[in-house]
N, CA, C and O atoms as a GROMACS GRO file, in nm:
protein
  336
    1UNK      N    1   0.082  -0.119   0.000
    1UNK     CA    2   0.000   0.000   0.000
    1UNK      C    3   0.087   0.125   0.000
    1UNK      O    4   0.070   0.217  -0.080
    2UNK      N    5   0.206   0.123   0.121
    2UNK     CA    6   0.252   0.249   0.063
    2UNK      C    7   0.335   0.251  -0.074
    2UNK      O    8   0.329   0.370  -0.105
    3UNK      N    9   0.398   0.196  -0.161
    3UNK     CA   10   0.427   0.207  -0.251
    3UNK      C   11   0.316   0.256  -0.357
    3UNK      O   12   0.350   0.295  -0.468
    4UNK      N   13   0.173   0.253  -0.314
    4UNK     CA   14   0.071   0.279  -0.440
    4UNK      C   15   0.049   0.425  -0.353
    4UNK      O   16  -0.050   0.495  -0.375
    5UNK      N   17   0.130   0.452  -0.275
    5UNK     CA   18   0.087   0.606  -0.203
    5UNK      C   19   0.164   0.676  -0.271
    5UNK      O   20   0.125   0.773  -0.336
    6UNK      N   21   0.340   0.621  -0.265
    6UNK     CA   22   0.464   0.674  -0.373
    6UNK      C   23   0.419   0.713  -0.480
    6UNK      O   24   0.450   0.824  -0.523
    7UNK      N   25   0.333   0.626  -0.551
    7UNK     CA   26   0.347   0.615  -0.686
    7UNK      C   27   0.368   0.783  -0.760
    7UNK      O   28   0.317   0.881  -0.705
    8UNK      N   29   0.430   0.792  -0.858
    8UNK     CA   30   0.424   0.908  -0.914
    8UNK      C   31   0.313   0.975  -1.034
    8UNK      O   32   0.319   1.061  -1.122
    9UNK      N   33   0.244   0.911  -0.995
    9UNK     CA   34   0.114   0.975  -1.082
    9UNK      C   35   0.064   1.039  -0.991
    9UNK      O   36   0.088   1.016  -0.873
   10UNK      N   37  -0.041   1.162  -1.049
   10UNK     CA   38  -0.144   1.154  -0.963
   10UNK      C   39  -0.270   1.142  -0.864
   10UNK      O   40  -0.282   1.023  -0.893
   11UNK      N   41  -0.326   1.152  -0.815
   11UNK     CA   42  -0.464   1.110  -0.757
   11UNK      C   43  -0.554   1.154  -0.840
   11UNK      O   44  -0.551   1.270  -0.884
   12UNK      N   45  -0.657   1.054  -0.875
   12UNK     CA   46  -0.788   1.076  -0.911
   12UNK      C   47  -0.852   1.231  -0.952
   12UNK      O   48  -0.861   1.289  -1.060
   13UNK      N   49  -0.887   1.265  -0.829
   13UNK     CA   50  -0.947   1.385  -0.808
   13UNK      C   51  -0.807   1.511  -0.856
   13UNK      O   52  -0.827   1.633  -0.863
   14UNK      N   53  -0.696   1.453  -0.879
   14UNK     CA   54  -0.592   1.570  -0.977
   14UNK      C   55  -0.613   1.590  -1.103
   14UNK      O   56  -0.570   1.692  -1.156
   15UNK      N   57  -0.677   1.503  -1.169
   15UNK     CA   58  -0.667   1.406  -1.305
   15UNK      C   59  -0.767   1.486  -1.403
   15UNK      O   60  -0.880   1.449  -1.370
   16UNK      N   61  -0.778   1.577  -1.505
   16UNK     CA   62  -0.892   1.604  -1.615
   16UNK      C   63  -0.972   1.500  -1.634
   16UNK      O   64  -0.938   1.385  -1.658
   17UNK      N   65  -1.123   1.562  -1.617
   17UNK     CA   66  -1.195   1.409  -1.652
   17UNK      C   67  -1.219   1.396  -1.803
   17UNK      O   68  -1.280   1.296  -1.843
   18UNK      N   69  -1.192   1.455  -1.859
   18UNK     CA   70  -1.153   1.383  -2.002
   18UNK      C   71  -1.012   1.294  -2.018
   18UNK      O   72  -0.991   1.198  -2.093
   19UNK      N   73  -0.923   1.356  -1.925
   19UNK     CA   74  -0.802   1.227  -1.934
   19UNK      C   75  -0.876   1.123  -1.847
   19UNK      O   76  -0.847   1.023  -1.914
   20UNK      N   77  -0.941   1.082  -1.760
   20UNK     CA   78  -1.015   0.962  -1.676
   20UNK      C   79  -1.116   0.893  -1.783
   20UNK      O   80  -1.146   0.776  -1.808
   21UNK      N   81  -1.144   0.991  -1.823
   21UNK     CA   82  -1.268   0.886  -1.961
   21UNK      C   83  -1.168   0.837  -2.060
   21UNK      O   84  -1.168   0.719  -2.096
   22UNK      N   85  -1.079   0.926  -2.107
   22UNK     CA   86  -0.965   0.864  -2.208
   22UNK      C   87  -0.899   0.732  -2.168
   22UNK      O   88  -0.877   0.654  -2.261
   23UNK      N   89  -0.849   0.681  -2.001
   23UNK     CA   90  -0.785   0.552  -1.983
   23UNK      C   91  -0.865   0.475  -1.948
   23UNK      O   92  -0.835   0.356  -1.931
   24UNK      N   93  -1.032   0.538  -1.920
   24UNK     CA   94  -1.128   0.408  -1.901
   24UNK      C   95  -1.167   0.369  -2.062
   24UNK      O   96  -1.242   0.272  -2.079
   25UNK      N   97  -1.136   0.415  -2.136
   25UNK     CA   98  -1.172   0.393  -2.237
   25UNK      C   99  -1.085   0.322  -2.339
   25UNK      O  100  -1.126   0.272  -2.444
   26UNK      N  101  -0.945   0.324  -2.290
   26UNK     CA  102  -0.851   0.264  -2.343
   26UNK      C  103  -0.821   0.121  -2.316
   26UNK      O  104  -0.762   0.046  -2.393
   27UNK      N  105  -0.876   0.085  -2.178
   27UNK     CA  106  -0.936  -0.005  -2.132
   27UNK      C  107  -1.007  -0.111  -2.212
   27UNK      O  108  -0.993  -0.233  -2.206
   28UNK      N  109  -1.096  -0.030  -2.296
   28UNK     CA  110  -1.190  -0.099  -2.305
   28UNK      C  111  -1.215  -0.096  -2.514
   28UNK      O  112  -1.271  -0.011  -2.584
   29UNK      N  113  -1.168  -0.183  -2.540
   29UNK     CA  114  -1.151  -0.125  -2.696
   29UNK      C  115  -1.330  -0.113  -2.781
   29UNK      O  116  -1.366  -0.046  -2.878
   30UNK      N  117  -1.389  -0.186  -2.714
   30UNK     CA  118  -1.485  -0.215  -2.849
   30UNK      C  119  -1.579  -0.114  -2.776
   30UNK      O  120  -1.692  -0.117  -2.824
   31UNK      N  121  -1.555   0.015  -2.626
   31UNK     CA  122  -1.658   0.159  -2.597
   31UNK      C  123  -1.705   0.066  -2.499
   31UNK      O  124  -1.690  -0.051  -2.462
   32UNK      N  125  -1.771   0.175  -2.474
   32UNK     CA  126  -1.852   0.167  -2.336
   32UNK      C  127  -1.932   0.298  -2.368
   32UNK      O  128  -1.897   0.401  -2.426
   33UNK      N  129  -2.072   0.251  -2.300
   33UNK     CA  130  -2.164   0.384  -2.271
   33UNK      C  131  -2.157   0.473  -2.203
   33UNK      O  132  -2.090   0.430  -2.109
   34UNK      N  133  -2.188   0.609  -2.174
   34UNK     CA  134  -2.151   0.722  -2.083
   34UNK      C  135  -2.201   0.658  -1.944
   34UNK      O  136  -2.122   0.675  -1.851
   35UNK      N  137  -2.316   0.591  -1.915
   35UNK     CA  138  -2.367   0.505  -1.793
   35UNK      C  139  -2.213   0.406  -1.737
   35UNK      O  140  -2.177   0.383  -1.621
   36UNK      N  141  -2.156   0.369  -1.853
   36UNK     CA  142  -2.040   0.229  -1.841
   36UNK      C  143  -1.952   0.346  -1.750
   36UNK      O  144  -1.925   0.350  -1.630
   37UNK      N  145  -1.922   0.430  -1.848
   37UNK     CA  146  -1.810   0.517  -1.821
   37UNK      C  147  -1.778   0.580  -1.684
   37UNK      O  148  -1.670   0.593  -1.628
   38UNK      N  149  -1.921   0.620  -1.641
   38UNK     CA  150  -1.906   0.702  -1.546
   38UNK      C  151  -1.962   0.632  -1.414
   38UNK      O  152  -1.983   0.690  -1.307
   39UNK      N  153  -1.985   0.469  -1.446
   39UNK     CA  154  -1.966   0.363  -1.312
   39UNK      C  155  -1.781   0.336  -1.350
   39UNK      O  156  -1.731   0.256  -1.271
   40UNK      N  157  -1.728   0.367  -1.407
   40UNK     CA  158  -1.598   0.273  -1.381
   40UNK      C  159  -1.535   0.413  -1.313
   40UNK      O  160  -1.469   0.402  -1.210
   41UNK      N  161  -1.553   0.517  -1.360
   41UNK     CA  162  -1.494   0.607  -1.279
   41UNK      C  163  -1.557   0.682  -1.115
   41UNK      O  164  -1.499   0.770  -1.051
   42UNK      N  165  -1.697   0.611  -1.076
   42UNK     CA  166  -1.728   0.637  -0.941
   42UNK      C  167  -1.818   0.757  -0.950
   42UNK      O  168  -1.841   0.834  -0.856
   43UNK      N  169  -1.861   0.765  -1.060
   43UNK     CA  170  -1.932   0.879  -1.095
   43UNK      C  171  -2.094   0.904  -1.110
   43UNK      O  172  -2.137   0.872  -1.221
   44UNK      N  173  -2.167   0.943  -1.041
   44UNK     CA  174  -2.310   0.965  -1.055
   44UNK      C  175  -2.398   1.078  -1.166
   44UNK      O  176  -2.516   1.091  -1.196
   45UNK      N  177  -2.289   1.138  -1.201
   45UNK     CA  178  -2.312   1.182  -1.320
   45UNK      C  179  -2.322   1.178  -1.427
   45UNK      O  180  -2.245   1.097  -1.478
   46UNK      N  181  -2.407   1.248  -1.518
   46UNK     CA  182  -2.412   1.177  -1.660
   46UNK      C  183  -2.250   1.285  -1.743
   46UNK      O  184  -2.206   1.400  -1.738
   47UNK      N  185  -2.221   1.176  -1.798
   47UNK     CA  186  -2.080   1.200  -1.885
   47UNK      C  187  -2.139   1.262  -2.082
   47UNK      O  188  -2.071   1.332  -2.157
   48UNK      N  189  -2.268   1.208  -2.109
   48UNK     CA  190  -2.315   1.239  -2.232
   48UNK      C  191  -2.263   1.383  -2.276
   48UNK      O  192  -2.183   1.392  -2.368
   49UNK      N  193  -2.309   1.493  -2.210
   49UNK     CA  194  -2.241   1.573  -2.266
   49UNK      C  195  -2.062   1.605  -2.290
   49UNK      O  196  -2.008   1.672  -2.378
   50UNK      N  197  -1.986   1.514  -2.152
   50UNK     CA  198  -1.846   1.520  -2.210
   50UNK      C  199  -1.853   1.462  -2.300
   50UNK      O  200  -1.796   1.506  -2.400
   51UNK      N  201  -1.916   1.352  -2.306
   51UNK     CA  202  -1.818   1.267  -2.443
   51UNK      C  203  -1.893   1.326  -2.602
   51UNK      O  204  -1.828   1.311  -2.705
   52UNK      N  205  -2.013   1.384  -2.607
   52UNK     CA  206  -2.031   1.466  -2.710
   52UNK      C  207  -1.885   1.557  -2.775
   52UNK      O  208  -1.814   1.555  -2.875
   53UNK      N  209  -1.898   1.632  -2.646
   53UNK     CA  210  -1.714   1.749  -2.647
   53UNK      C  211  -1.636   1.669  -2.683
   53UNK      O  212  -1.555   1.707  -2.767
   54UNK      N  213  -1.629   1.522  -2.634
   54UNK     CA  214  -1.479   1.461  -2.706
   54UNK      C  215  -1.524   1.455  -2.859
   54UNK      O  216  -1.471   1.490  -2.964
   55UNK      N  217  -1.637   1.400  -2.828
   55UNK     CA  218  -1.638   1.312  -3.038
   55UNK      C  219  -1.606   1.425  -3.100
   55UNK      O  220  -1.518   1.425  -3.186
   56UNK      N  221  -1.672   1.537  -3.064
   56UNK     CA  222  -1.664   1.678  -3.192
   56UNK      C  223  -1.505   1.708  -3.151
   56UNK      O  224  -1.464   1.774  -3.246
   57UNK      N  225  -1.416   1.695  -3.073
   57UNK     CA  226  -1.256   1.734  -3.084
   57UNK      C  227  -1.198   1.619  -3.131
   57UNK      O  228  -1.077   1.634  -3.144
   58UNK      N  229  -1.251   1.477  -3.169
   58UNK     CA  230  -1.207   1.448  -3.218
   58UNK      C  231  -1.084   1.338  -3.125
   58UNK      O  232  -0.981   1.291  -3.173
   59UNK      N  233  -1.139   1.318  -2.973
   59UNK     CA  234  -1.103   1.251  -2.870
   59UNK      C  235  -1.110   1.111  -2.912
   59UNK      O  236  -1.014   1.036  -2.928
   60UNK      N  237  -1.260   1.080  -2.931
   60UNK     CA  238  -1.332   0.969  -2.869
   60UNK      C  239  -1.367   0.930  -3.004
   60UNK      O  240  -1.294   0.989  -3.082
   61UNK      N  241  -1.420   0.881  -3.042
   61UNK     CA  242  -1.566   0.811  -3.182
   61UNK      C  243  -1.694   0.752  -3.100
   61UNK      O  244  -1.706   0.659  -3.020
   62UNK      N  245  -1.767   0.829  -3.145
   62UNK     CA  246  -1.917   0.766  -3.114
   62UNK      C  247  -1.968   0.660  -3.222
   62UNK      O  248  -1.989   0.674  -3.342
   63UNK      N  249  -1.979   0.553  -3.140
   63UNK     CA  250  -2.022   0.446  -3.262
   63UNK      C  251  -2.128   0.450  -3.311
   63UNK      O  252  -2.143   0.458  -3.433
   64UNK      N  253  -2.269   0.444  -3.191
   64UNK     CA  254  -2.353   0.452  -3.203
   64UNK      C  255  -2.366   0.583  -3.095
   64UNK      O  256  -2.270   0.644  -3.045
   65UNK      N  257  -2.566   0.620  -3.064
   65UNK     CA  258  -2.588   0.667  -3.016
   65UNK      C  259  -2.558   0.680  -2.828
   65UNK      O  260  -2.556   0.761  -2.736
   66UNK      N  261  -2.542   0.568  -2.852
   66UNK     CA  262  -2.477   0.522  -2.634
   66UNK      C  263  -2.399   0.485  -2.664
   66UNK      O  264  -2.381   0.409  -2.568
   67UNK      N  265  -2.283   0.460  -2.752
   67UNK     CA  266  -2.133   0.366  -2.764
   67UNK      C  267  -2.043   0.472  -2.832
   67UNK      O  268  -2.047   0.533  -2.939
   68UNK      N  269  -1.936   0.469  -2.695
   68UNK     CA  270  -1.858   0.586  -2.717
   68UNK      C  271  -1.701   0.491  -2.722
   68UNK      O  272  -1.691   0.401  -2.638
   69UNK      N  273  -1.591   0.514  -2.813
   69UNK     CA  274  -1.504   0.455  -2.794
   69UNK      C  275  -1.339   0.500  -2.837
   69UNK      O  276  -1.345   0.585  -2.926
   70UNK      N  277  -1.226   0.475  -2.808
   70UNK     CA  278  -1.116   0.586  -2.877
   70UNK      C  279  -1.107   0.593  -3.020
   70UNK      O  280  -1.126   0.488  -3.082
   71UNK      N  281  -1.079   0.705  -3.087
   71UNK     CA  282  -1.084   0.688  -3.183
   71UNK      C  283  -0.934   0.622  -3.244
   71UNK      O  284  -0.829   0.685  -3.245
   72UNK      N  285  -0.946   0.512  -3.284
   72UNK     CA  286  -0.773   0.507  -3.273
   72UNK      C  287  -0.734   0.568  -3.425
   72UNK      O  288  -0.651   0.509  -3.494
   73UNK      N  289  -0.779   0.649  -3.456
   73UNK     CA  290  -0.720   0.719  -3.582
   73UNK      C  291  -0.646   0.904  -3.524
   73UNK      O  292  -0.544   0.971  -3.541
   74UNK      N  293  -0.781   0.913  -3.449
   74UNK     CA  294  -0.698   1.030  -3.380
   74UNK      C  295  -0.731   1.061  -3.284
   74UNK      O  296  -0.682   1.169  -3.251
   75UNK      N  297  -0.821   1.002  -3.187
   75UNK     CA  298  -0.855   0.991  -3.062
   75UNK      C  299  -0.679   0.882  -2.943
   75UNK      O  300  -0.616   0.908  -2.841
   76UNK      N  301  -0.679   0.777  -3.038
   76UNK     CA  302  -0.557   0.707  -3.002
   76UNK      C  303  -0.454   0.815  -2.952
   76UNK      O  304  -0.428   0.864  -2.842
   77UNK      N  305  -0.404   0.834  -3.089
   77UNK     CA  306  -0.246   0.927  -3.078
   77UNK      C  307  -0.286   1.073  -2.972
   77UNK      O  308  -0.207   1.083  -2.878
   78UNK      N  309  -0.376   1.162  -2.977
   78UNK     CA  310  -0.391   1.198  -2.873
   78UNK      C  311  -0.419   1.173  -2.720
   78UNK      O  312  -0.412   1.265  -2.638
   79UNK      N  313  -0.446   1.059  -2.690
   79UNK     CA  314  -0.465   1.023  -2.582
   79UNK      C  315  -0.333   0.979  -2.525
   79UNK      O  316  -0.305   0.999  -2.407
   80UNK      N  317  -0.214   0.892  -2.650
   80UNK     CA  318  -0.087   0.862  -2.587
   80UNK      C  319   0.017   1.018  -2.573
   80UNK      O  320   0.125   1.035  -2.517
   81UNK      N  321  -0.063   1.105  -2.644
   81UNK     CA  322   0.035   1.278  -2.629
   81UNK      C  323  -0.018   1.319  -2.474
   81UNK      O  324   0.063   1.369  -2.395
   82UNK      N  325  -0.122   1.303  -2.445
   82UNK     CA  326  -0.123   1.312  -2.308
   82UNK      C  327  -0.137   1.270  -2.201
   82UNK      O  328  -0.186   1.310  -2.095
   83UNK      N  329  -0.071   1.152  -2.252
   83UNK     CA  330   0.009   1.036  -2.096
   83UNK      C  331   0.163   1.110  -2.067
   83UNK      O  332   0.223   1.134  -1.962
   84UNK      N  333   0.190   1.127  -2.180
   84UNK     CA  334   0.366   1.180  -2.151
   84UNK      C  335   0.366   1.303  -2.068
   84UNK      O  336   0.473   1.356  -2.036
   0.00000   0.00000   0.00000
């Protein structure tokens, strides 16, 4: 446990929640729904309108109307530009 206290990332609640939807989502290749999304991150809120903001920047790909997923054309490569 204390070594996951060390760790050099940071806590949750430091974190953009578009970068938290970006590694739950990386997670998960074939999407998850904004409902999926925002139980894996502890969240009682609806995420629909973030992940709208992602698809139109070009974050995320909306597959369908509830299936949100990375885009690995250019949702991918941005998501690994802001891990570094």
């Amino acid at each position: 446990m204390d070594a996951w206290l060390a760790a050099p990332w940071p806590a949750p609640e430091q974190v953009p929640l578009r970068q938290q939807v970006l590694w739950v989502l990386a997670q998960h290749p074939a999407g998850l729904t904004p409902g999926e999304i925002a139980s894996q991150l502890g969240l009682t809120t609806s995420l629909t309108r973030v992940l709208r903001t992602m698809a139109h920047a070009g974050l995320v790909q909306r597959v369908t109307a509830e299936l949100y997923r990375l885009d690995a054309h250019r949702g991918g490569d941005r998501y690994h530009a802001l891990e570094a």
